[in-house]
N, C-alpha and C positions, 0 to 999 in steps of 0.2 A: 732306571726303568720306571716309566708309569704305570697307571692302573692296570695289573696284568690276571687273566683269566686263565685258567688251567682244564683242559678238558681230554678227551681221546681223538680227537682232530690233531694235538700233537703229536701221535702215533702214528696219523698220516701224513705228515708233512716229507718234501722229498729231503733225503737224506743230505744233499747239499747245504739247503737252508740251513739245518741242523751242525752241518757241519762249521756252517759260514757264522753262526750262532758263537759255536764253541772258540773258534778259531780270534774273534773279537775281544773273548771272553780275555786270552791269554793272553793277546795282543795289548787289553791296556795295563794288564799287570807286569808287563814287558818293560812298558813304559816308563810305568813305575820303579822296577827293577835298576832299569840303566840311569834315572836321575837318581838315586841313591848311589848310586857305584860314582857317580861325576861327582855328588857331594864329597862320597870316601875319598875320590882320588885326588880332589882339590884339598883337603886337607894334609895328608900324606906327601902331596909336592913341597911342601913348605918345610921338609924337613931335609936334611943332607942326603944326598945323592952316593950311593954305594958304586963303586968302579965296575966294568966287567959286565958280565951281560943282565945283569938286574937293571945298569945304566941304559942298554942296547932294547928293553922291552919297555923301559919307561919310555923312550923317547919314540917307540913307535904308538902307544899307549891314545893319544888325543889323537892320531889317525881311527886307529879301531874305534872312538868314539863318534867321530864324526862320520866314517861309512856306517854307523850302528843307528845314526841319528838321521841320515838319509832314507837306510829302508822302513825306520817307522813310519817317517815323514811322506813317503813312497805309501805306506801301505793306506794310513789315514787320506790319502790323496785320491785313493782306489774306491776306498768306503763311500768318501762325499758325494764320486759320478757315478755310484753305485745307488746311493738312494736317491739322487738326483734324478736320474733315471728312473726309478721307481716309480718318484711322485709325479713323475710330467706323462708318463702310461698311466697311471691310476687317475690325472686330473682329466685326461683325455677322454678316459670310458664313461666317467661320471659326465661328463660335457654330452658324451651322445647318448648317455641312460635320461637324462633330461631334454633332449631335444623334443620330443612331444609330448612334453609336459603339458597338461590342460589348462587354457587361458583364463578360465572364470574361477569363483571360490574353491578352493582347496577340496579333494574329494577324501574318503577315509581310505588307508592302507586296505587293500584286501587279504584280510587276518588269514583267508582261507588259501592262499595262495603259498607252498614249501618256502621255507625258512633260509636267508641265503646262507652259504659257506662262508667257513672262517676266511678270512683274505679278499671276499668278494667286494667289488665296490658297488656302493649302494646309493649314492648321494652324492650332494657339494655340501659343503660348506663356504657361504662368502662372508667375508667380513669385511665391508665396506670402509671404515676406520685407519685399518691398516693395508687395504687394498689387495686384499687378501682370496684368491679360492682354491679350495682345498679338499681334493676328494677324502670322500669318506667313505672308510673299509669297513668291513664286518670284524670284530676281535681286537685285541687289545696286547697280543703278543708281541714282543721284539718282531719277527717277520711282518706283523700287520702293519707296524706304526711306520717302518721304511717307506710305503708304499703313501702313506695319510695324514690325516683321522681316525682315529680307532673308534667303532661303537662297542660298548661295555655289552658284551655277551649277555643277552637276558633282560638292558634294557628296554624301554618302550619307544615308538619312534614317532615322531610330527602324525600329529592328530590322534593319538589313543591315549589322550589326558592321562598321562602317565612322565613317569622319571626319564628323561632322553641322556644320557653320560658319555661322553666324546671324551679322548685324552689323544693327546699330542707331547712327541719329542719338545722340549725350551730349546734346541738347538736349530731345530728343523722348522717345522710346520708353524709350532706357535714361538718362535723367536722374539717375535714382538706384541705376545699375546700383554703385558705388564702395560703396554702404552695404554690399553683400552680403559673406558672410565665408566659411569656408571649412566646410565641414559643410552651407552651405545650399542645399536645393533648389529645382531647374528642372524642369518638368512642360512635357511636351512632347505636347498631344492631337491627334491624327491622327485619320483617319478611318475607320481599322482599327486602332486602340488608343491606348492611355494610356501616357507612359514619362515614371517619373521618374528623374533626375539626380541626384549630389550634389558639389558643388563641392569640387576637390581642393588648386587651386591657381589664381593669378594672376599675370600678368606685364604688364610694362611694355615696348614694343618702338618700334622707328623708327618711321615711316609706313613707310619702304621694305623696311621687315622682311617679307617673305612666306612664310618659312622656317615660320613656323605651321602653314600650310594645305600639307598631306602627302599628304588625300585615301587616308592609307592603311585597307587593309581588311583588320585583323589584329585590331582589336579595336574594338568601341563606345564613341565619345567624344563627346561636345557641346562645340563649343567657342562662344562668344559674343566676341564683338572691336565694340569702339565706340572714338572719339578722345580721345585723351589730350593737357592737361590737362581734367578736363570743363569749367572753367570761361573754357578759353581763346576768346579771339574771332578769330575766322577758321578758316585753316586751318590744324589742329591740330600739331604736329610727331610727336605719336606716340599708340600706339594699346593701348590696354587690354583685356586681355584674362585670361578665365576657360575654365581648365578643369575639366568636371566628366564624372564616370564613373557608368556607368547603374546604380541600387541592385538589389541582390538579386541581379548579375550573374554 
């Protein structure tokens, strides 16, 4: 899980979500479950074989593991068109939330204008580097990040010289966020302008590391945060992370 936010907007959420939430949850400890049981039973083959129907349940034994191994492989297969889907509806609305966007310099957020909803899409993200765009949601919850970009609840956004904090799934969104190097830009389109980024630096932190996120409003930053290592299974131990500063500023 990335940077995740906790609010009473969870109390709203429809109960499917919630349910599709939990239901993952079990799912990968399932997983887990059945390769420990293939280690125990790969070990326990190697011993002599008892006659009689201990014989008759060992030898149906690697069928039940192999129809066991098809509906995880079924269900993980569900998940992918599942958020694939997600992110091709959420890269859509962001696509027509910027189509008349203003062609001259960037104008400010109007502060006075309601706060969007958790889930709501608010923005792109391109990253030209990795050929990348990527809508960007409002929250930071497991639901949100299916659909994105997550923006960090309570950040500041392009143009209110303040903290901007996005986090992305390493599976999903930012998969190839590790290629990007230092000089390259993050293009951030709103709906009242264009802001590009340019990456200054990177770091490697705990999961429990939160000291990142300052929220301070002294000067314009984008930070992007995903799991570290990318390629690890589960839940990750630590969290990767890029800072970049707005060009021309």
């Amino acid at each position: 899980m990335e940077v995740t936010t906790h609010s009473n907007a969870d109390a709203k959420k429809p109960s499917f979500l919630l349910w599709k939430r939990r239901f993952f949850v079990v799912y990968r400890r399932i997983i887990a479950l059945v390769l420990s049981f293939v280690v125990w039973y790969t070990r326990i083959n190697a011993k002599p074989v008892k006659k009689g129907r201990y014989l008759l349940v060992k030898s149906k034994f690697p069928l039940l593991i192999i129809l066991t191994g098809l509906i995880l492989v079924g269900i993980g297969l569900w998940q992918f068109i599942d958020v694939k889907t997600q992110t091709h509806v959420s890269l859509k609305e962001a696509k027509e939330l910027i189509a008349d966007q203003p062609a001259k310099a960037p104008k400010k957020r109007d502060k006075s204008s309601p706060p969007p909803e958790m889930g709501e899409t608010v923005g792109l993200l391109a990253i030209p580097k990795i050929k990348a765009e990527l809508a960007i949601v409002e929250g930071t919850d497991p639901d949100d990040l299916e659909k994105g970009v997550g923006h960090y609840k309570g950040a500041y956004y392009p143009g209110d010289r303040g903290q901007i904090v996005l986090s992305g799934h390493r599976d999903t969104v930012f998969r190839k966020l590790g290629e990007l190097e230092i000089g390259d830009a993050l293009k951030m389109e709103m709906p009242y302008g264009s802001y590009t980024y340019e990456i200054i630096n990177t770091k490697i932190v705990k999961s429990d590391d939160t000291s990142i996120i300052t929220l301070q409003h002294e000067k314009e930053e984008l930070i992007l945060t995903t799991c570290y290592p990318f390629s690890y299974l589960g839940n990750a131990p630590k969290r990767y992370i890029i800072y970049a500063k707005l060009k021309n500023s």
